[in-house]
C-alpha positions in Angstrom: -10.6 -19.4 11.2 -9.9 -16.8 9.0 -6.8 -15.0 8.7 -5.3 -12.1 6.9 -1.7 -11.7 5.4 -0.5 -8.4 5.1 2.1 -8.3 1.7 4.4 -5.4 0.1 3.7 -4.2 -3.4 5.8 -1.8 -5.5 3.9 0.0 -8.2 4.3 3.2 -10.5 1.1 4.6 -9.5 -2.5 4.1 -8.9 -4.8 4.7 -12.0 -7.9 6.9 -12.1 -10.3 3.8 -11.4 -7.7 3.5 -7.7 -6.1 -0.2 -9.4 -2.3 -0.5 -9.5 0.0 0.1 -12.0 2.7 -2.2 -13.3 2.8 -3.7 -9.7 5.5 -6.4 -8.4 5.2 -8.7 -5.3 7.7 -7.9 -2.8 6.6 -9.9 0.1 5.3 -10.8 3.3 5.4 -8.6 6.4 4.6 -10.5 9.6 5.2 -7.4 11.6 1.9 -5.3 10.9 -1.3 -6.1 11.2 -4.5 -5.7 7.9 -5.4 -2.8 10.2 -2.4 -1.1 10.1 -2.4 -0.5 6.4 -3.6 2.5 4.6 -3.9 4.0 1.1 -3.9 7.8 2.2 -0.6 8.7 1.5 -0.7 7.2 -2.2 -3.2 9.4 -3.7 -2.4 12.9 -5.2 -3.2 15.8 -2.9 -3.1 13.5 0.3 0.4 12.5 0.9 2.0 13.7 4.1 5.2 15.5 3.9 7.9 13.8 5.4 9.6 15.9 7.5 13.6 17.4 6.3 
């Protein structure tokens, strides 16, 4: 069975080929599922104002 672990990552930025920069482990979240996660919000001209 396979099974897929969904972890936290803090990093500066992504680079122009999309890898991470200067990222650090943070963890394990048990409380979101692989389908869950997306990029969108990480990449210039994408990111979704938060509102206030």
């Amino acid at each position: 069975m396979l099974r897929w672990l969904v972890c936290i990552v803090e990093f500066l930025e992504f680079t122009g080929d999309i890898q991470l920069r200067a990222p650090a482990w943070k963890g394990l979240r048990d409380d979101k599922a692989p389908g869950e996660c997306t990029m969108e919000d990480q990449f210039p001209g994408t990111a979704k104002k938060k509102p206030g």
